[in-house]
N, C-alpha and C positions, 0 to 999 in steps of 0.2 A: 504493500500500500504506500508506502514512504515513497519506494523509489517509484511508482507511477505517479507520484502528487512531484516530486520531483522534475518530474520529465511534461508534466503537464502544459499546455502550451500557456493558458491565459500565466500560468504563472513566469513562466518566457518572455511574454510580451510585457508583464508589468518591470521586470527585473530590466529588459533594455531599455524600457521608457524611464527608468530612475537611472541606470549608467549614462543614457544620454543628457542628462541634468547637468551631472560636472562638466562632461565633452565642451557643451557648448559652452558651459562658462569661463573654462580653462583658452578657450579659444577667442571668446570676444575678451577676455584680459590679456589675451594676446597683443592682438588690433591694438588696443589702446595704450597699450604700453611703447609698442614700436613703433606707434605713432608721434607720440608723446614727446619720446626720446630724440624726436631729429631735430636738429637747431632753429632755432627763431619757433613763431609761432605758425596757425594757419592764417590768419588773416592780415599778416606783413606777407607770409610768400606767396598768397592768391593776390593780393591787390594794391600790395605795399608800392609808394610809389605815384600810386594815380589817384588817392585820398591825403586829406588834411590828416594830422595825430589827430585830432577829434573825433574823427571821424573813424578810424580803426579804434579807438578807446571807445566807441557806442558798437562798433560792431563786436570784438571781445567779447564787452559788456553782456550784448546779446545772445553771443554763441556759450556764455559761460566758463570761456576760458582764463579769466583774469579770478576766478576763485581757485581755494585749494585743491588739489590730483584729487584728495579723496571724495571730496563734494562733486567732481566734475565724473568719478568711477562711478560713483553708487547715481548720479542723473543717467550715465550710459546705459546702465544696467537695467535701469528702468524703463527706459525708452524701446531698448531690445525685446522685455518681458511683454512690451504692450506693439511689439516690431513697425516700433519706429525709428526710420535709422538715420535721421538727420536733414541738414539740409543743404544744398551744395552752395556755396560761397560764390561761384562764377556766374552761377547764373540766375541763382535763387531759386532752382527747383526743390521740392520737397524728395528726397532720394524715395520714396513710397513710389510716388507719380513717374520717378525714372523708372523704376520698375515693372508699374503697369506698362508702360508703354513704351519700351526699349527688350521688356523681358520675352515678347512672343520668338521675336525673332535668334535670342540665343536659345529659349526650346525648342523651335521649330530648325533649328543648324545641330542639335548635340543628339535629338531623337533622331533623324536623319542622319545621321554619322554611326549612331549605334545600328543603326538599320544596315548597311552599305558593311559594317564592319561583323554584323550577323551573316550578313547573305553570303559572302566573299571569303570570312575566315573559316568560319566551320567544314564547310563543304572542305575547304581547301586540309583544315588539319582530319577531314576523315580522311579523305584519300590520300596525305602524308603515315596518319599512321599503318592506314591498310596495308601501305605499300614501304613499309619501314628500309630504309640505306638505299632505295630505288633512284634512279635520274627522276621521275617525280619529286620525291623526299625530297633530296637536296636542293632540288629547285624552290618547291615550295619553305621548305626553310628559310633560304637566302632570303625569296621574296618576304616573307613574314620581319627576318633581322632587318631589312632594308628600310621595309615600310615603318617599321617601330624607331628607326637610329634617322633619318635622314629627319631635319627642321622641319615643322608642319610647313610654314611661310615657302621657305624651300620645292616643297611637294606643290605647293599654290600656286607658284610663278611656273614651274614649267606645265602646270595644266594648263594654267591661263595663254600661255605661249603656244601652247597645241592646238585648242581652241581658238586663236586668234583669229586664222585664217579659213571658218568654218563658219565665221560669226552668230556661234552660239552666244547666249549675254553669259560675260565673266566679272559684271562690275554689278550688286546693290543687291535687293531681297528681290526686287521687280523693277520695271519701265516705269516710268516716272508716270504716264495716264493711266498705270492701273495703281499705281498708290493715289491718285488725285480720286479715282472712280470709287474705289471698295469706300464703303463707310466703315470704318474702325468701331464694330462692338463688340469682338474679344481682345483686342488688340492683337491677334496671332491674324495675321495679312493671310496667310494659306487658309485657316478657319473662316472668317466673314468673307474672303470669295466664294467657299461654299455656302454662307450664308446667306447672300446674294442671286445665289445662280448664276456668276458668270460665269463658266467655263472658261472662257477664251482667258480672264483674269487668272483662273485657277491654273491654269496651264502655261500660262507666262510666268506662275511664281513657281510653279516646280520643276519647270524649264531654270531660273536661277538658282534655284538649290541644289541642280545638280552639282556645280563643281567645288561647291562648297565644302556640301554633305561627304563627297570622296573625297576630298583633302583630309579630312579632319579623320571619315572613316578609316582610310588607311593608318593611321597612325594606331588603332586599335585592333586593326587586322594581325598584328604579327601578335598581340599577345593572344589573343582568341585560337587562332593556328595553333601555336606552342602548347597550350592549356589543353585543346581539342587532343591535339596529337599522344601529348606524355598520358593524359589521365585513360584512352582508347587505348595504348600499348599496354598501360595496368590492368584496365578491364579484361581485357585478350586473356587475361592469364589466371582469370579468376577461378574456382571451381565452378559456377554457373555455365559458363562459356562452356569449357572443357564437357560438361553435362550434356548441354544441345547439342556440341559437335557428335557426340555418343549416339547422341538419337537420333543421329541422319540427318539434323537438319542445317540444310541448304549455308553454306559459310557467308553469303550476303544478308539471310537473314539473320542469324550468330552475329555478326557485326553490329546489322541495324537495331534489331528489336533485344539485344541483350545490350552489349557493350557500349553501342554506341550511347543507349538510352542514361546509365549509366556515368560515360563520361562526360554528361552534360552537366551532371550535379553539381560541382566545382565551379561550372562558367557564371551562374548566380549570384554566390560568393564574390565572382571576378566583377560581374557586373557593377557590383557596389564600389569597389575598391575603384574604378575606371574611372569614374562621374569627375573626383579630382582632376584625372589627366585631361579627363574630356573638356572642362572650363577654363584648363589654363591652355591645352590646345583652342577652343573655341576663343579667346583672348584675339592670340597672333592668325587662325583664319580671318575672321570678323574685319583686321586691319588689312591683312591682305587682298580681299575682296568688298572692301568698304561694307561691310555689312553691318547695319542699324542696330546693334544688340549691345546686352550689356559691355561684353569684353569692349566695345569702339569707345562707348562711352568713360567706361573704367580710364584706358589711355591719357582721352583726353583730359579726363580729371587729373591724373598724375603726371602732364606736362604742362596743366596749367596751375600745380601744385595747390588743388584746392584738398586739402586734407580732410576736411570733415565729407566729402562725396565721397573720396576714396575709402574711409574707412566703413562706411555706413555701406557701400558694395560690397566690401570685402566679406564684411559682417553677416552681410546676404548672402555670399558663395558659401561663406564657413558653416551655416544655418541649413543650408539647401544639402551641404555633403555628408551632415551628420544625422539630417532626416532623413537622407536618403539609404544611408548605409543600415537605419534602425528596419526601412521599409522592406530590406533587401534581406539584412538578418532573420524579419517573421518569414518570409514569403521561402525560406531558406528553410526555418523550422516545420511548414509545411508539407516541403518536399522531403527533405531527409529529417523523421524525426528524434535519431538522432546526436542532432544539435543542442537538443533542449535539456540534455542529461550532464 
């Protein structure tokens, strides 16, 4: 009775929603400390210069920064709990309102990247491990070290370059009259052209995501390959395996419906751990095909050294990686139960 109240999932799911308590707090007294720490303040390096002292001593004033760290920790802490994450100095947006409506477009670039890096790896690490030391194998290998080691940015300029002379679009989310045309009511431009019924709009924006979405996918491709490959040579060697071969059956279905099924478990797990790479890759895509989404905006916040924007983003990626890894955790204890022991 013990060890099945143990292994129980609700009691699973309460235990990682109290470990995710410290995570995030451990993480946004991160932000604020390395924030903190860099010379002068934020409102001399966003705007110092082109204001009277007066006038930076009311903005201070107002951002809170002219009281003590600890008065100015425990306001941050607060703001997070109620996820507000500030407001940016350049330009006066409320970072919420950057969110809404800068955030479709880095979901709509990082779900498409996971999509491209599903279609393209897996396949590619079944047929690696089926065919383990094979001219396949190696190939596939390299391709997977390649795609994971070369700079995303890198992988962007020579699609962009291939593309050039084919004149597919390699520049924005869409054509400048299908963002004037769709009405923005989820703020995900691909979502309200369906909302809409345009086709023709809906298909000019998935026409720009393509080269996006495989930039970014590739860079996920080789771990997915690697993952697919080693965890399918383990499977191969189970007694399960060994069992069906016994019973005559068919060695592609021994692959498929035992091993294969099998070596997928792990990629779950992987999927969670990835979201980080996937945001700081979706960063430098985003720049390299001017794309609307947070990472362009993050940037620009941080060469025009407005610190309260950049932190209050950050705060939001750090928020989105540790929810998402709690999401990926249940959805884990689900499938293999277990995890929860």
């Amino acid at each position: 009775m013990a060890s099945a109240a143990q292994g129980s999932l609700p009691r699973y799911v309460v235990q990682r929603l109290l470990l995710m308590i410290p995570m995030i707090w451990v993480v946004v007294t991160v932000v604020f400390l390395l924030l903190r720490v860099a010379p002068g303040d934020p409102v001399s390096a966003s705007v110092g210069g082109r204001l009277s002292e007066e006038e930076l001593d009311r903005r201070r004033e107002a951002l809170g920064i002219d009281r003590p760290l600890w008065q100015q920790y425990l306001e941050y802490l607060g703001d997070v709990a109620r996820f507000r994450f500030g407001e940016s100095l350049s330009d006066n947006r409320p970072i919420t309102s950057i969110i809404i409506d800068n955030g479709g477009a880095t979901l709509t670039l990082t779900l498409g990247a996971f999509l491209v890096a599903l279609v393209i790896g897996i396949p590619l690490g079944l047929v690696a491990g089926r065919r383990r030391d094979s001219a396949a194998d190696v190939g596939i290998r390299l391709f997977g070290i390649t795609s994971y080691a070369v700079p995303v940015f890198v992988t962007g300029l020579v699609l962009v370059l291939l593309a050039g002379g084919t004149g597919w679009p390699t520049y924005d989310i869409a054509s400048p009259i299908t963002k004037f045309q769709v009405e923005p009511v989820t703020h995900i431009l691909l979502v309200d052209a369906l909302i809409a019924g345009d086709m023709g709009a809906v298909g000019d924006v998935l026409q720009h995501h393509v080269l996006p979405c495989l930039t970014l996918g590739l860079l996920l491709c080789g771990v997915f390959i690697r993952l697919v490959r080693v965890n399918l040579l383990m499977t191969m060697k189970g007694d399960y395996v060994e069992a069906a071969r016994a019973r005559g059956i068919p060695e592609r279905y021994v692959v498929r419906r035992h091993a294969f099924r099998n070596a997928l478990v792990p990629l779950i797990t992987v999927l969670g751990l990835q979201v980080a790479l996937t945001l700081a890759g979706a960063i430098l895509t985003e720049r390299t095909f001017n794309w609307p989404g947070l990472g362009t905006q993050l940037v620009d916040y941080l060469n025009a050294r407005d610190y309260p924007a950049v932190q209050g983003l950050v705060t939001f990626f750090a928020v989105i990686v540790v929810v998402t890894s709690l999401i990926v955790d249940i959805v884990n204890a689900l499938v293999d139960p277990r995890v929860r022991y």
